[in-house]
Backbone as a chain_set.jsonl record, in Angstrom:
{"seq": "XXXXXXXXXXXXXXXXXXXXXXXXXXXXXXXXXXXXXXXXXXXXXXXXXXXXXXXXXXXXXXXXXXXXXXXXXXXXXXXXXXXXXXX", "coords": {"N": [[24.025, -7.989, 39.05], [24.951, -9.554, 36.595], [25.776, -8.633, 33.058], [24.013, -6.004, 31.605], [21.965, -6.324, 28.581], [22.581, -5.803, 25.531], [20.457, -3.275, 23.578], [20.244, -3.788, 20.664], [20.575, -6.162, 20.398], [18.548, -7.257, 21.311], [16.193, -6.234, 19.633], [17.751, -7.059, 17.169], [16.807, -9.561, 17.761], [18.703, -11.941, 19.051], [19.723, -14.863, 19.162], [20.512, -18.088, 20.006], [21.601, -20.406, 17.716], [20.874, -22.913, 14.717], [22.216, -25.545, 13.831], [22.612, -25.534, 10.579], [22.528, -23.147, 10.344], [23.923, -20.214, 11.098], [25.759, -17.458, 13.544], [28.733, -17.96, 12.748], [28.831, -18.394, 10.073], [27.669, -16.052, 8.639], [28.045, -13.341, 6.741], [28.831, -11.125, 7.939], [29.757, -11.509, 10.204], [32.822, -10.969, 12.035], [35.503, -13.216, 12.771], [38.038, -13.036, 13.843], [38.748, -10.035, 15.878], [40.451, -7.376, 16.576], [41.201, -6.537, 20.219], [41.8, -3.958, 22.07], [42.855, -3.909, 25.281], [43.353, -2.134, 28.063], [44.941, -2.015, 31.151], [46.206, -1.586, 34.354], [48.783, -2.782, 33.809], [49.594, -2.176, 31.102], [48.91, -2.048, 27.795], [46.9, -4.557, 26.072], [46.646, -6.848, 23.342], [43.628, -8.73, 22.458], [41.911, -11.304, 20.449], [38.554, -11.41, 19.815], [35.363, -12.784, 18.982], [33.135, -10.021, 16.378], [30.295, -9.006, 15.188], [29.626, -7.062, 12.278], [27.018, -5.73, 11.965], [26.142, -5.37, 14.847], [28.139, -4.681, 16.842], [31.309, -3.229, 16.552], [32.675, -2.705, 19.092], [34.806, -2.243, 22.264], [34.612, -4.231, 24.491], [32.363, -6.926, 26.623], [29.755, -6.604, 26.085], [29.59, -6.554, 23.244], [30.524, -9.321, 22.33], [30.429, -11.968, 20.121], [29.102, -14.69, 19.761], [30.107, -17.772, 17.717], [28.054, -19.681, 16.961], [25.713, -18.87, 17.341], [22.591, -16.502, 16.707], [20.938, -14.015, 14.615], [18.139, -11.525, 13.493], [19.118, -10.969, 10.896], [20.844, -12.258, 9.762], [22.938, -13.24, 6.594], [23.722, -14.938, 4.275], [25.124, -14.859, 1.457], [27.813, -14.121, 0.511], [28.863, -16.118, 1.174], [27.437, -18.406, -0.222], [28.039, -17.679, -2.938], [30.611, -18.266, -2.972], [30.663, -21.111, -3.004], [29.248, -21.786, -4.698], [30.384, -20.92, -7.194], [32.876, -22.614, -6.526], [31.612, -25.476, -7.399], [31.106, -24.572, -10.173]], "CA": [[23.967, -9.356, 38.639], [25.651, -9.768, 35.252], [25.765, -6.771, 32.382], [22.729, -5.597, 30.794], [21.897, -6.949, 27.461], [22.544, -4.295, 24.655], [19.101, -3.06, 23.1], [20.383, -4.092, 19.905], [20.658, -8.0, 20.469], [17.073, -7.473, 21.817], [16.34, -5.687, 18.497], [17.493, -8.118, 16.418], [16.607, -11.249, 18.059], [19.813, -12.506, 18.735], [19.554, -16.181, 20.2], [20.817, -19.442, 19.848], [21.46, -20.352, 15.978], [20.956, -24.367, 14.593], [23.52, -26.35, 13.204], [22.975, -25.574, 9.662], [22.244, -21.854, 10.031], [24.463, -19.643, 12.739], [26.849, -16.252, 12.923], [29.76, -18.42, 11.686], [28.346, -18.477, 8.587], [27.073, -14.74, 8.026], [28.968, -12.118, 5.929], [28.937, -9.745, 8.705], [30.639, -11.707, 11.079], [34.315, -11.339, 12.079], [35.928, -14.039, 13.644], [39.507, -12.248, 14.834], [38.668, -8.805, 15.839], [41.292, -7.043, 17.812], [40.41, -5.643, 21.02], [43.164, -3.596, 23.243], [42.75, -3.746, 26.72], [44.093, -1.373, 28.922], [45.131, -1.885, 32.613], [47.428, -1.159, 35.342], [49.996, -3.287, 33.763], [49.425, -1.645, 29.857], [48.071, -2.644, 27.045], [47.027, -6.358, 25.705], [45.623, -7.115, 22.638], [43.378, -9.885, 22.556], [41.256, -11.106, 19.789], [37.443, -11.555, 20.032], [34.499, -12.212, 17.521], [32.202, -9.564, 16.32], [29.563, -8.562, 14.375], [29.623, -5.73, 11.918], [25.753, -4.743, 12.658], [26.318, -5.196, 16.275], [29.429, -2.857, 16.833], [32.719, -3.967, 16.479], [33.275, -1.835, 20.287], [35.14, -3.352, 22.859], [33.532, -4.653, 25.559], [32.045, -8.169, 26.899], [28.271, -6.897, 25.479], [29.618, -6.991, 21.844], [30.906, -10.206, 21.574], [29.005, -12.438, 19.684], [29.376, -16.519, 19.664], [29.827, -18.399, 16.626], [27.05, -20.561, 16.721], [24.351, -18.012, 17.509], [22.197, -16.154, 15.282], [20.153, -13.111, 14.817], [17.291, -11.491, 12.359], [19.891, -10.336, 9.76], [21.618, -13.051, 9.203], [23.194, -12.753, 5.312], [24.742, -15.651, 3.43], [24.985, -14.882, 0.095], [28.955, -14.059, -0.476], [29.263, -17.307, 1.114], [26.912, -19.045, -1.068], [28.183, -17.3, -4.222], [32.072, -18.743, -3.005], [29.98, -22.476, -2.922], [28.69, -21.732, -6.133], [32.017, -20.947, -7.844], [33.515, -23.716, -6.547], [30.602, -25.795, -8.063], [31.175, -24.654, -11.532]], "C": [[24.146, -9.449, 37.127], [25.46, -7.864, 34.657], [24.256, -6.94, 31.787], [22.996, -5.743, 29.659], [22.124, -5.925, 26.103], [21.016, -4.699, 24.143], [19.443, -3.393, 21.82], [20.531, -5.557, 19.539], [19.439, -8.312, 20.509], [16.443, -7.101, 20.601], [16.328, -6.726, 17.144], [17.205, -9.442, 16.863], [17.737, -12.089, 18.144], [19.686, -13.716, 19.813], [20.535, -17.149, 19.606], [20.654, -19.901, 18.896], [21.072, -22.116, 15.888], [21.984, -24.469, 13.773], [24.058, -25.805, 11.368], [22.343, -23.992, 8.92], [22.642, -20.889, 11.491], [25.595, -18.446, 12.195], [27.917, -16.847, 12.208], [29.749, -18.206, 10.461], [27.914, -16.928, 7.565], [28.286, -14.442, 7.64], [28.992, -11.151, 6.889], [29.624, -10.159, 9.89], [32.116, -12.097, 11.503], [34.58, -12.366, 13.253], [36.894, -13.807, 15.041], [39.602, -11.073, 14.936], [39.538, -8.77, 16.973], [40.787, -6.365, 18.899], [41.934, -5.228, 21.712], [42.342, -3.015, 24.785], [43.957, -3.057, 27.481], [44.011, -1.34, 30.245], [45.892, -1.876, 33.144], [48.96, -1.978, 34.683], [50.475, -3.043, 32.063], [48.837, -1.978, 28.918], [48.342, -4.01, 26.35], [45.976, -6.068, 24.434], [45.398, -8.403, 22.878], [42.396, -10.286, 21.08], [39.646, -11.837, 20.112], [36.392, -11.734, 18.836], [33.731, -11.167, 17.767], [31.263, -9.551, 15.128], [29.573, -7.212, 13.616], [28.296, -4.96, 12.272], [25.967, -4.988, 14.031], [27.348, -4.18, 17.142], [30.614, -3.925, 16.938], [33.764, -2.919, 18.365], [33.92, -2.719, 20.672], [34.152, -3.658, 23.691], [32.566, -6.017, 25.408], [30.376, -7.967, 25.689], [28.212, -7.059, 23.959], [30.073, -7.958, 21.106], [29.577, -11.24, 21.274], [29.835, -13.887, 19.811], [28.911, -17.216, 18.285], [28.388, -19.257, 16.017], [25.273, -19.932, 17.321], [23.536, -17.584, 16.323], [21.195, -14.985, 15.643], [19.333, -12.88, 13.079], [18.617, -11.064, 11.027], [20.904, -10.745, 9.397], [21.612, -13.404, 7.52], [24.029, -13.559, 5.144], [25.199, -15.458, 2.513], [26.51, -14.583, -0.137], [29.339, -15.648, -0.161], [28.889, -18.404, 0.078], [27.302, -18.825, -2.427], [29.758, -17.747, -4.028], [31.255, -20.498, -3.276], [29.876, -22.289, -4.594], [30.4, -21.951, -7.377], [32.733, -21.809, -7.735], [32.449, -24.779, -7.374], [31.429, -26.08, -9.654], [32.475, -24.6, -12.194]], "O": [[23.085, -9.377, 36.507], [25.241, -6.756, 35.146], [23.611, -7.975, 31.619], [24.132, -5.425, 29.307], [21.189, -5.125, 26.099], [20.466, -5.8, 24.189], [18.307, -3.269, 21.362], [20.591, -5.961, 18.378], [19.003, -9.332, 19.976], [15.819, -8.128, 20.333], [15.409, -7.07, 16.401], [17.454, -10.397, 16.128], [17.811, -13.002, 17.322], [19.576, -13.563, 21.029], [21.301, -16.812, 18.703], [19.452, -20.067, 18.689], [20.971, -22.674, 16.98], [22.526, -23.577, 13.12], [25.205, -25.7, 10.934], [21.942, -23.699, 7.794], [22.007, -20.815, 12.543], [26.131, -18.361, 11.091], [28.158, -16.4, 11.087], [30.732, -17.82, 9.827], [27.869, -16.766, 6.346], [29.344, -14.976, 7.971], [29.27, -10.058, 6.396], [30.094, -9.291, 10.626], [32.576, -13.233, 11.381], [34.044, -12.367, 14.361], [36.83, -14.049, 16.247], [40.477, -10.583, 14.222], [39.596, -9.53, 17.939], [39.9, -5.545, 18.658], [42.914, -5.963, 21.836], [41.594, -2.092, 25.109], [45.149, -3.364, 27.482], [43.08, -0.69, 30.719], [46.855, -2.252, 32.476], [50.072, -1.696, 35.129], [51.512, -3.573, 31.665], [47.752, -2.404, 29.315], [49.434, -4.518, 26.091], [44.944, -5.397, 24.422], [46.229, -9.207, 23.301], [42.117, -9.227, 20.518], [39.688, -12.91, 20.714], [36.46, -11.011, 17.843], [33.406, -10.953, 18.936], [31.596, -10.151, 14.105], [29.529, -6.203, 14.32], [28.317, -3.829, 12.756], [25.767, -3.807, 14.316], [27.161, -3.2, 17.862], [30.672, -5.094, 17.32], [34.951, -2.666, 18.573], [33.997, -3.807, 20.101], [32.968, -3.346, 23.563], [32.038, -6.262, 24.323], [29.982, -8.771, 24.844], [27.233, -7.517, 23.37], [30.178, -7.962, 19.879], [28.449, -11.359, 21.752], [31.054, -13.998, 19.938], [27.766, -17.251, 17.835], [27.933, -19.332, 14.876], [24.187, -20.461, 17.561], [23.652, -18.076, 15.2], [20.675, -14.931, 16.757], [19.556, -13.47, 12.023], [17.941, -10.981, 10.002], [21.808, -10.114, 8.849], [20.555, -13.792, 7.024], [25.141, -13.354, 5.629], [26.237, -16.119, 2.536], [26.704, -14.829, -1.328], [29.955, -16.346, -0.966], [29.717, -19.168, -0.419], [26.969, -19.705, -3.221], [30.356, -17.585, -5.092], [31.834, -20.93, -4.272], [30.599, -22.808, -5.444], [31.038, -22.818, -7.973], [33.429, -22.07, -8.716], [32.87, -24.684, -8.526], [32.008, -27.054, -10.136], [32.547, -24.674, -13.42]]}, "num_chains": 1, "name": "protein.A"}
């Protein structure tokens, strides 16, 4: 009945983010990671998000959803591009 949760989501607390704090927003999260899938008919890339602390593997248990969030969520290059624009 579905996949098993990686111990690392469980780990960091990875849930359901709010509006004005979510993975979108971290420095560790890629949006367009490539994944290549391989099956009977050859290979497909597709692209998927991930997380750099989470694994950038393939596979369904490492994708992450934009609007989630976990303990180690890290704004700061974003906030220091805000800033710059600013001044």
């Amino acid at each position: 009945m579905g996949v098993k949760r990686l111990k690392i989501k469980n780990e960091l607390n990875y849930k359901r983010g709010r509006t004005w704090k979510n993975c979108g927003q971290c420095d560790y999260f890629v949006p367009n990671y490539d994944i290549v899938d391989h099956d009977s008919y050859g290979a497909q890339v597709t692209t998927e998000p991930r997380c750099k602390i989470i694994g950038l593997k393939p596979g369904r248990q490492y994708r992450i959803h934009p609007a989630n969030i976990c303990a180690r969520y890290d704004n700061t290059e974003g906030l220091k591009k805000l800033k710059a624009m600013m001044d």
